[in-house]
C-alpha positions as CSV (number, residue, x, y, z in Angstrom):
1,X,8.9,-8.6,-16.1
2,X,10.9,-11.8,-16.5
3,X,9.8,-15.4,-15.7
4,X,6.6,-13.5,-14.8
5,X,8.2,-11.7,-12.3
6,X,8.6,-8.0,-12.1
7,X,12.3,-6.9,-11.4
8,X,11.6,-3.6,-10.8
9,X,12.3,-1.8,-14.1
10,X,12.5,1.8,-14.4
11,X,10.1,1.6,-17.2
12,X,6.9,1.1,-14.9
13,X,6.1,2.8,-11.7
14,X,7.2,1.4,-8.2
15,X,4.4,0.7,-6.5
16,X,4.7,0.0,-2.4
17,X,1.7,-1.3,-0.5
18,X,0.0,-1.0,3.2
19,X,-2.2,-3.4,4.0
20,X,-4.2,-5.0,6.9
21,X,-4.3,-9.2,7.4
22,X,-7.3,-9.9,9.3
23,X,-8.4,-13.3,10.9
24,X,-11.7,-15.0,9.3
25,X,-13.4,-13.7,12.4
26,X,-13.6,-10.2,11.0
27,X,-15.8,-11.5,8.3
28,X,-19.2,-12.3,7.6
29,X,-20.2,-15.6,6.6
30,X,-20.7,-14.2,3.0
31,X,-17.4,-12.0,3.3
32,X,-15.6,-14.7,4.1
33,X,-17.2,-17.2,1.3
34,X,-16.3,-14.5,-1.2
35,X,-12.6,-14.3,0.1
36,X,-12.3,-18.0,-0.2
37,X,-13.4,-18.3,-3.5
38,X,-10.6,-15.8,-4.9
39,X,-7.9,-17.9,-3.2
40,X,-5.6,-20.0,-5.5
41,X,-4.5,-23.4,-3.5
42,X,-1.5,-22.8,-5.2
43,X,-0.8,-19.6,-5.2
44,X,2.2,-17.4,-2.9
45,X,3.1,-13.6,-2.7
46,X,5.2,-13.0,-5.5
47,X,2.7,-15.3,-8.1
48,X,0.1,-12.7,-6.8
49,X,2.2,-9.9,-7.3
50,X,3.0,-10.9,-11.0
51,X,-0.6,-11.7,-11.5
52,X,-1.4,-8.4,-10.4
53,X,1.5,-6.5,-12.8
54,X,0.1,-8.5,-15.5
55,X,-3.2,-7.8,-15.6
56,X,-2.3,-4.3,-15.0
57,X,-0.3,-4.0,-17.8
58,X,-3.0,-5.7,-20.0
59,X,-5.7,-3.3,-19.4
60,X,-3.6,-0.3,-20.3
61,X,-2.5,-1.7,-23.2
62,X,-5.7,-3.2,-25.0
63,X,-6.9,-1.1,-28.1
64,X,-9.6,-0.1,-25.9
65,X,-8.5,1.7,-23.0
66,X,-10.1,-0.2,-19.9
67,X,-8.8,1.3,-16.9
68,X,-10.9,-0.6,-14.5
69,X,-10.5,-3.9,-13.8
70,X,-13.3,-6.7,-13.8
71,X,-14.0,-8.8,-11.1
72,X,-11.6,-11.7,-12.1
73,X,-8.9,-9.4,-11.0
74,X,-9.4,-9.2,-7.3
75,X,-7.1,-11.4,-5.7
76,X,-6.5,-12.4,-2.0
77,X,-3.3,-12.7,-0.3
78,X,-2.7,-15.2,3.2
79,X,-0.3,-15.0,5.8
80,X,0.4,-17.4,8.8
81,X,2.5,-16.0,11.4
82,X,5.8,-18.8,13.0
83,X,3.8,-19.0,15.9
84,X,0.9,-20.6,13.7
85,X,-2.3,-18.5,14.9
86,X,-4.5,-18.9,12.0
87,X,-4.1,-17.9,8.6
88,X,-4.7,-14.3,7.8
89,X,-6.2,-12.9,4.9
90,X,-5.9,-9.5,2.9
91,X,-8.5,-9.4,-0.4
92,X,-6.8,-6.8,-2.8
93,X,-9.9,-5.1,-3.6
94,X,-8.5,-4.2,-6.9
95,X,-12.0,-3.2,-8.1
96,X,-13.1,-1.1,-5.1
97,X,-9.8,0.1,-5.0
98,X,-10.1,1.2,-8.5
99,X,-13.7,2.5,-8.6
100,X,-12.5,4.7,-5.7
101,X,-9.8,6.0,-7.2
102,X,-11.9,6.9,-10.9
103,X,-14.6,9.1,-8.6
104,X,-11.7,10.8,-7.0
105,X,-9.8,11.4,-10.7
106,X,-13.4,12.9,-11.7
107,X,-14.5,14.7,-8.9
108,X,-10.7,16.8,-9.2
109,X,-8.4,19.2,-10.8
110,X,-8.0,16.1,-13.7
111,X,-11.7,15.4,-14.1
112,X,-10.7,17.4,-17.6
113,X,-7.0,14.7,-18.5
114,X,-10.1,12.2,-17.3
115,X,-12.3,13.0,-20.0
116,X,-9.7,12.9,-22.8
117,X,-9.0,9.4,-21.9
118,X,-12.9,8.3,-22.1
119,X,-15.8,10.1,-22.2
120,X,-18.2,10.5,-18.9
121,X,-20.4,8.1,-20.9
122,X,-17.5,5.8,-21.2
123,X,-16.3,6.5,-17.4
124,X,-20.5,5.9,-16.3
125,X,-20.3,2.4,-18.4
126,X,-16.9,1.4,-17.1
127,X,-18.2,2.4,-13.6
128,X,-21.6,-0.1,-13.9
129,X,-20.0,-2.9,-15.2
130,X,-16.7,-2.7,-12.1
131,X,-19.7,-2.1,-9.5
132,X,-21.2,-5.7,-10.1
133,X,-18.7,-7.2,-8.1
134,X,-19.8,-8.5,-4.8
135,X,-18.5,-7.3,-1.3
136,X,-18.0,-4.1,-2.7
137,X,-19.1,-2.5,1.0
138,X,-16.3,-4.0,2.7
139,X,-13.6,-2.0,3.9
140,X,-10.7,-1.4,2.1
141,X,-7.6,-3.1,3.2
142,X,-4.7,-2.0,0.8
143,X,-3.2,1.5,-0.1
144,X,-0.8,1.8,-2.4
145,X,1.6,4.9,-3.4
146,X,3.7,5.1,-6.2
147,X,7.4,6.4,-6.6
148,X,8.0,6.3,-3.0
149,X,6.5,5.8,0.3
150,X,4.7,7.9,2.6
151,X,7.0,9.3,5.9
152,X,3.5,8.1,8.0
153,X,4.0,4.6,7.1
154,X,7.3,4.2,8.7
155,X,6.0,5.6,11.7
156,X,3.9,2.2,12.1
157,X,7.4,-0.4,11.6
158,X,10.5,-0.7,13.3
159,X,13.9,-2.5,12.4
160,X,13.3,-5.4,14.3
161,X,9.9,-6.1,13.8
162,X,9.2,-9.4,11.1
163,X,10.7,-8.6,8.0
164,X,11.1,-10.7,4.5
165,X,13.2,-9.9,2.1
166,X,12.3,-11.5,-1.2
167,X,14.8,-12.2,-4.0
168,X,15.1,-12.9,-7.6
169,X,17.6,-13.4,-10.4
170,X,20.2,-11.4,-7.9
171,X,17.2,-8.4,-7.0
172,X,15.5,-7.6,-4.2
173,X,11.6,-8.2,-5.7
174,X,10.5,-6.5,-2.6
175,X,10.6,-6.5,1.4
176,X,8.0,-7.4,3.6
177,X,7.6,-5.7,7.1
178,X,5.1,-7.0,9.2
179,X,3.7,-6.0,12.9
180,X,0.5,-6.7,15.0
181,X,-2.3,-4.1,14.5
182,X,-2.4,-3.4,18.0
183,X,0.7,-2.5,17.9
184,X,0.7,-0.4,14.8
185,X,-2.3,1.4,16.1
186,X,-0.9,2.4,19.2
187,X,2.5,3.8,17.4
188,X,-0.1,5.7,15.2
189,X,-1.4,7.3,18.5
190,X,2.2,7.4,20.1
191,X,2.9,9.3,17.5
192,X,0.1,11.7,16.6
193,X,0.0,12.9,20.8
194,X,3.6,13.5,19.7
195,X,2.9,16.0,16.7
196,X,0.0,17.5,19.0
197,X,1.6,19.0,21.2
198,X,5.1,19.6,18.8
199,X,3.7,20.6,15.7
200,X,0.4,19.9,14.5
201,X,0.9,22.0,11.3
202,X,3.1,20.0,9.9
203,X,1.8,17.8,6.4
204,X,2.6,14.3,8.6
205,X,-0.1,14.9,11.7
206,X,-3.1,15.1,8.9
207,X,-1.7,12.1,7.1
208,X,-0.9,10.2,10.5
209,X,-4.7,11.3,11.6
210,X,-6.2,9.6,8.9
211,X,-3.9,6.3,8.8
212,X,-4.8,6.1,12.5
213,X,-8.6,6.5,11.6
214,X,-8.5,3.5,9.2
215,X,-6.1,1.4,11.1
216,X,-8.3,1.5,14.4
217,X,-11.3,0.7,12.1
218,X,-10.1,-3.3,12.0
219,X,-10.2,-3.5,15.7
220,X,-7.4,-5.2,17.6
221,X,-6.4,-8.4,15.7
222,X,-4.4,-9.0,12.8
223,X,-1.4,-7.8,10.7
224,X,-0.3,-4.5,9.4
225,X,2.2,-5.2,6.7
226,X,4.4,-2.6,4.9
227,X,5.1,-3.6,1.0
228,X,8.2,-1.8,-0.5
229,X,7.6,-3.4,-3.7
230,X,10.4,-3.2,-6.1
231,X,11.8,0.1,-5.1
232,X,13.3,-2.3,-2.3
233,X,16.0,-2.9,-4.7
234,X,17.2,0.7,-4.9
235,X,16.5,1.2,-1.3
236,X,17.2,-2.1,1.1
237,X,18.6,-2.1,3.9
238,X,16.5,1.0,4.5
239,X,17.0,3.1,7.6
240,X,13.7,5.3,7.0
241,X,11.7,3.9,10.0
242,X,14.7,4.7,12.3
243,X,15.1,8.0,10.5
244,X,11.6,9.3,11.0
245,X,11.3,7.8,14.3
246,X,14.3,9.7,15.3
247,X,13.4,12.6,13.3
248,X,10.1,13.1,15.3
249,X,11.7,12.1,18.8
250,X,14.2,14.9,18.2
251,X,11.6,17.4,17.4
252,X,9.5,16.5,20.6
253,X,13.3,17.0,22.4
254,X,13.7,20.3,20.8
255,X,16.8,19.0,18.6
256,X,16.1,20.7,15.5
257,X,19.9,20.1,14.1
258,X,19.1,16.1,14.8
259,X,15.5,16.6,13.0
260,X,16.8,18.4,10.4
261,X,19.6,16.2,9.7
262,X,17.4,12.8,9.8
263,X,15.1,15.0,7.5
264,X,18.2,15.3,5.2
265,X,18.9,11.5,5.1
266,X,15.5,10.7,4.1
267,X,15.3,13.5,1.4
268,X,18.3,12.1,-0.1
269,X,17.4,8.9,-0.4
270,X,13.7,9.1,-1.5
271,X,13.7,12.6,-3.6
272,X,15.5,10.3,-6.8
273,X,13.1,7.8,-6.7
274,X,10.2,10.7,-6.6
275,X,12.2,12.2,-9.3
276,X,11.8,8.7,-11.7
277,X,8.2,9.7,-11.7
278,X,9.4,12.9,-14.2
279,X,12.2,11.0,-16.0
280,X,12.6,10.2,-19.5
C-alpha cells in the first residue's frame, strides 16, 4: 500500500476479479435504491480498490479477529462504455460474498482450522450480525481467485476486446478487460460444445459449465469484465486468452503437440505466481 494504493506487494495475496456490470434495468426499485446509496459521487476504480484492501487489512488485523465484514463495506463500482449507453453498475457484495464463503469454510475439510480461529458460537454471532444487510437475495456479481486466475476465465476475453491498463508510481495496479455479456455467454457455450465432444473429462468443462450457468443467469445486457488485479504487474502484456483459446482449438483439431505446448506457456507463466501462495 502507498498513497492508499496497493502496488501489488508480495506480502499480501493477489487477488483478480470477474464480475458482471448490469444496467439499472436489471434491478428492482429497491435493488437499485440500495445500489445508489453505496455509490460515492466521487469515487473511481482504483479509490474503490484501495478502499476495499483497506478495510480488508483492518479486519484481519483488529485484536479481535472479525473476518466478516459489516455492511459499510459493500461498495459499488460504475462503468460507462465510449459509446455512452448508460452507466453500468457492479455492487461488490462484500458481505454476501463473505457470508458465502464462511458456510463453505464450515461445511468442509477446514470446518476444524475454522474453529480454531473462532468458535461456532463466535462464527453463528459473526454470521447474524453480516446477515442484516439488505439485498442480501440478490445475485452475486463478483468472483474472485487468489494467486492466479482461472484457465475458464480467459475463455470469455480476447486481445482485442476493451482493455485498461491502470498505472501507478511506474506499476501496472491492474488491467481491465471488458466485453458484452452476450458475447461472453456465447464464448462460454462456443466453448463448452467444444470440450463436449473433445474432452469432457477434463477439470475446465466443469468449471466452464458452471461460469456459463451464472453468466446466462444476468440475461443478455451488460458487461463481463476480467480484473487481473495486481498480479498484472508480473504478468502484462498477457497472452493467456490467446493461449487457452489456441490451446482448446488445437485439441478440437487433434493437435496435441500445439495443445500441449500452449499448455506449457501458460504453466510457466502462472505456476510462480501459484507458487507465492507457499513462499516465505
Amino acid at each position: 500500500m502507498a498513497s492508499g494504493l496497493y502496488l501489488g506487494g508480495v506480502q499480501l495475496p493477489f487477488v483478480s476479479s470477474l464480475r458482471v456490470y448490469l444496467p439499472r434495468t436489471a434491478y428492482t426499485k429497491a435493488e437499485f435504491a440500495h445500489i445508489e446509496s453505496l455509490i460515492d459521487p466521487g469515487q473511481d476504480p482504483v479509490s474503490v480498490d484501495a478502499s476495499e484492501l483497506a478495510e480488508s487489512l483492518e479486519r484481519v488485523s483488529l485484536t479481535a479477529a472479525r473476518p466478516l465484514p459489516t455492511p459499510d463495506a459493500d461498495k459499488v463500482r460504475t462503468l460507462t462504455l465510449d459509446g455512452g449507453e448508460g452507466e453500468l453498475y457492479a455492487p461488490n457484495q462484500a458481505v454476501a460474498r463473505s457470508i458465502a464463503g464462511a458456510a463453505e469454510l464450515l461445511a468442509g475439510n477446514m470446518e476444524q482450522l475454522a474453529t480454531m480461529v473462532l468458535s461456532q458460537e463466535q462464527w453463528a454471532a459473526q454470521l447474524e450480525q453480516a446477515t442484516a444487510t439488505p439485498a442480501l437475495d440478490m445475485p452475486l456479481q463478483t468472483r474472485s481467485s487468489t494467486w492466479g486466475i482461472p484457465f475458464s476465465w480467459f475463455t470469455l476475453v480476447y486481445a482485442n476486446d476493451r482493455m485498461e491498463v491502470v498505472e501507478a508510481n511506474g506499476r501496472i495496479l491492474t488491467v481491465r478487460i471488458q466485453v458484452p455479456l452476450s458475447t461472453a455467454v456465447g464464448r462460454a457455450e462456443r466453448m463448452l460444445r467444444m470440450l463436449a465432444a473433445m474432452a469432457p473429462d477434463l477439470d475446465l468443462f466443469e468449471e466452464l459449465e458452471d461460469l456459463g450457468r451464472w453468466l446466462a443467469a444476468f440475461g443478455e445486457d451488460g458487461v463481463v469484465e476480467l480484473d487481473y488485479g495486481p498480479v498484472a504487474n508480473r504478468v502484462h502484456p498477457d497472452d493467456s486468452p490467446a493461449d487457452v483459446h489456441m490451446g482448446l482449438q488445437c485439441l478440437a483439431d487433434g493437435d496435441f503437440t500445439g495443445a500441449a505446448a500452449a499448455y506449457r506457456r501458460l504453466a510457466n507463466r502462472w505456476m510462480p505466481i501459484r507458487q507465492l501462495a507457499r513462499a516465505n
